[in-house]
C-alpha positions as CSV (number, residue, x, y, z in Angstrom):
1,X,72.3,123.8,91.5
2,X,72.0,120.5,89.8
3,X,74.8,121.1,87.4
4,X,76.8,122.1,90.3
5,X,76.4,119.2,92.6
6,X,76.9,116.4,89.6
7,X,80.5,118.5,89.2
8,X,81.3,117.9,92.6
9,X,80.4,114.9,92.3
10,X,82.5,113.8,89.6
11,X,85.3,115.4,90.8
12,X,84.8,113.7,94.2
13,X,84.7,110.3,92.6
14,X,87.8,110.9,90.5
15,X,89.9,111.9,93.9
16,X,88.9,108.1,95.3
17,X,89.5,106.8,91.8
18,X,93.4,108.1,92.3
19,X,93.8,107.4,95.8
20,X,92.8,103.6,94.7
21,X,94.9,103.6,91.9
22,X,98.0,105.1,94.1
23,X,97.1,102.0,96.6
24,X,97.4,99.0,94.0
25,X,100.6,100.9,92.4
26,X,101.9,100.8,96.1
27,X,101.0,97.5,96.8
28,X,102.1,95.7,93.0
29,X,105.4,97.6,93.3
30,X,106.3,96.5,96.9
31,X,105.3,92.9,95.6
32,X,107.7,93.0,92.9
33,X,110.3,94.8,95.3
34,X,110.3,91.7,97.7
35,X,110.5,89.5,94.4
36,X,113.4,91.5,93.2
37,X,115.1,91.0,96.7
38,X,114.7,87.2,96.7
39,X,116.1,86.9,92.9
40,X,119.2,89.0,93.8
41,X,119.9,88.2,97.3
42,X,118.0,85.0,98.3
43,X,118.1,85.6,102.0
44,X,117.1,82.5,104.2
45,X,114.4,84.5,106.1
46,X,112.3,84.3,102.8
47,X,112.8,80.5,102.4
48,X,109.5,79.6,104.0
49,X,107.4,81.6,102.0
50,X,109.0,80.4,98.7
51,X,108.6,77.1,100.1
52,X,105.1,77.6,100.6
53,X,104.5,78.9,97.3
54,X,106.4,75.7,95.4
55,X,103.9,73.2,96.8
């Protein structure tokens, strides 16, 4: 029974380890999405965050 519930465990802990790590790949890729967007387009409706971010 021991063995068993240290399995389940394991396995339960490596399902929230991957559901994190799916969250921060979301989250850097969207980041560098809205960068690429800036870089090619430069629309004016990011102007005040860039501002923002220069001083």
């Amino acid at each position: 029974m021991k063995r068993e519930f240290n399995k389940s465990f394991v396995t339960w802990l490596e399902d929230i380890w991957e559901e994190i790590e799916i969250q921060f790949y979301g989250i850097i890729g969207a980041v560098f999405f809205f960068i690429l967007l800036y870089f090619v387009f430069q629309p004016s409706w990011m102007n005040p965050l860039i501002d923002f971010f220069q001083y």
